[in-house]
C-alpha positions in Angstrom: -108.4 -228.5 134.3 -108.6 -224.5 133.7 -106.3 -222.1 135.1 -107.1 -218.2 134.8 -104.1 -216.6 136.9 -105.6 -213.8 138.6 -105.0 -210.4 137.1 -105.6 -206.9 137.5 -109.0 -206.2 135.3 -110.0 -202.8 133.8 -113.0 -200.5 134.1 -116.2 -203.1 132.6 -118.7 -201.5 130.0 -120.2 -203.2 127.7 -119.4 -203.0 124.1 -121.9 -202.3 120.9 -119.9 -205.2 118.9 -120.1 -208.9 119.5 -117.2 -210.3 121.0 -114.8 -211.6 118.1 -112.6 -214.7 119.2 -110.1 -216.4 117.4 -110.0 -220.0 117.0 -106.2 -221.9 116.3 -106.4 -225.3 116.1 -104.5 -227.4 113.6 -107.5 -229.7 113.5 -110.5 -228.2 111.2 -112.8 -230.5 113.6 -111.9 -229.1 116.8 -111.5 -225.3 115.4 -114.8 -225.9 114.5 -116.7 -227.8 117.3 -115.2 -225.1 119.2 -116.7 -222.5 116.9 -120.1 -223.6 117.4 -120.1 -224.5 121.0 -119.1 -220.4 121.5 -121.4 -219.3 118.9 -124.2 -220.5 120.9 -123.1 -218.6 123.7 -123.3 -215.2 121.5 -119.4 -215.0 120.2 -118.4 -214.5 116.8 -115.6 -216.6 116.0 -113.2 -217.0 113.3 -110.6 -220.1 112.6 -107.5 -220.8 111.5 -105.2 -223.7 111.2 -101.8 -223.4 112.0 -99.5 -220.3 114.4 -98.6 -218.4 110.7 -102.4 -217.8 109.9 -103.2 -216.9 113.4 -100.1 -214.2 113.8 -101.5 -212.7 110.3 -104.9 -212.9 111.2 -104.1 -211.1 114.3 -102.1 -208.5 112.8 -104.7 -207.7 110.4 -107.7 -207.8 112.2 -107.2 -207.7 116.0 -109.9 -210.3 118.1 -111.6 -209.7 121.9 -109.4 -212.8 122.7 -107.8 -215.7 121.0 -108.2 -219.7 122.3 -105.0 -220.9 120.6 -104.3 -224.9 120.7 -100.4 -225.7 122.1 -99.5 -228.5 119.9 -99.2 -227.5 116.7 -96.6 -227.7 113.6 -94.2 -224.9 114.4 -94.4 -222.4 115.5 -96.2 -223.6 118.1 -98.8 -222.4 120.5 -96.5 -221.2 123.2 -94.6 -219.3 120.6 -97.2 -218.2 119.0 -98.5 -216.7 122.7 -95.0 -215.6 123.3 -94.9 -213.3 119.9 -98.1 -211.8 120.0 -97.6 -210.7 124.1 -93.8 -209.2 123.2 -95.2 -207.1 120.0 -97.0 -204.3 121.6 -99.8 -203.7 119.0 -101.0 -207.0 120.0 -100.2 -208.0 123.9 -103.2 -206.2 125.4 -105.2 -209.3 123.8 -106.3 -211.9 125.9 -105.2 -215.5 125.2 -106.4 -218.7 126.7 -104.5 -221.9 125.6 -106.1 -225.1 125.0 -104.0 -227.9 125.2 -103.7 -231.7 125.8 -100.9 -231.6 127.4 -102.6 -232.2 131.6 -99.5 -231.4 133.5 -98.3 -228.6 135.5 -95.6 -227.5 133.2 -97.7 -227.0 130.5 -99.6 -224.0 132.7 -96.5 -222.9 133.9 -94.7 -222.4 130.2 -97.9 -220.8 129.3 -97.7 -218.2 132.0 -94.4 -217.5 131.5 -95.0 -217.0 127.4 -97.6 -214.5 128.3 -101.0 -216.8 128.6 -103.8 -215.8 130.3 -104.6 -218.8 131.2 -104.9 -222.7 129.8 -107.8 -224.8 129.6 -107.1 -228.9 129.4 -108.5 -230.5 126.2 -110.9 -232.3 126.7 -112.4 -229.4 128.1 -116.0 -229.2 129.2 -118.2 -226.7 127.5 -119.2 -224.5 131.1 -115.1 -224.4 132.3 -114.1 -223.3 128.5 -117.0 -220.5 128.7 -116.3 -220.2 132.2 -112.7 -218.9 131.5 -113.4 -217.2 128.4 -115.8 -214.8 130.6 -113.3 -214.1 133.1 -110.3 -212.8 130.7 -113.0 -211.2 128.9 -114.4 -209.7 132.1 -110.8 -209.1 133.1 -109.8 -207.0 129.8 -113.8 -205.1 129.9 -115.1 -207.0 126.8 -118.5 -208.7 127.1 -120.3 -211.5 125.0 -124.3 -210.6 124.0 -126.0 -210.4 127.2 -123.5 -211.3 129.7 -123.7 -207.7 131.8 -127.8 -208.3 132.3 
């Protein structure tokens, strides 16, 4: 399942830098299946294992968007989501959850923490890109070759 709430998206030109997304997944092996299926797809990806390392790895160097697993030792993904969208240096980046939780209340707590949308794991590789794209789209930043 992938939900991408519609939003309001900005003026689209295409950057000089590749796309930098961050990767938080408590599991190395997802973080870095992950990694490689969006490195194909021209992204440049860095990954971290738990919410700390992603809210200092955000605060020191700021990514295009951030795929951010739910369940994970505290904090968690939705609070992690929920203190990166209230701290103003960081709330204009897009974040797309991944979690394995399949229920509605799982997209619903996400949009109300601030998500941009949630992807169910296990996610297929054309609905993960497929949403990345859109936020991406949505906040004008594009992968290698997308705006051709």
């Amino acid at each position: 399942m992938v939900t991408v709430p519609c939003a309001p998206g900005g003026e689209q030109t295409e950057g000089d830098v590749p796309t930098q997304v961050l990767i938080v997944d408590d599991s190395p092996l997802v973080a870095a299946v992950v990694a490689r299926l969006i490195e194909r797809e021209g992204y440049v990806s860095q990954a971290v294992h738990s919410g700390q390392a992603a809210l200092e790895y955000v605060h020191e160097s700021q990514p295009d968007l951030i795929l951010l697993d739910v369940t994970m030792p505290p904090p968690d993904g939705f609070t992690v989501c929920q203190m990166l969208k209230q701290n103003p240096a960081t709330a204009h980046i897009p974040i797309l959850l991944l979690t394995g939780l399949d229920d509605v209340s799982a997209s619903e707590h996400g949009q109300q923490v601030g998500a941009n949308g949630v992807v169910t794991k296990p996610f297929n590789t054309p609905d993960l890109l497929m949403a990345m794209r859109m936020l991406l789209q949505r906040h004008a930043v594009f992968p290698p070759g997308a705006a051709d």
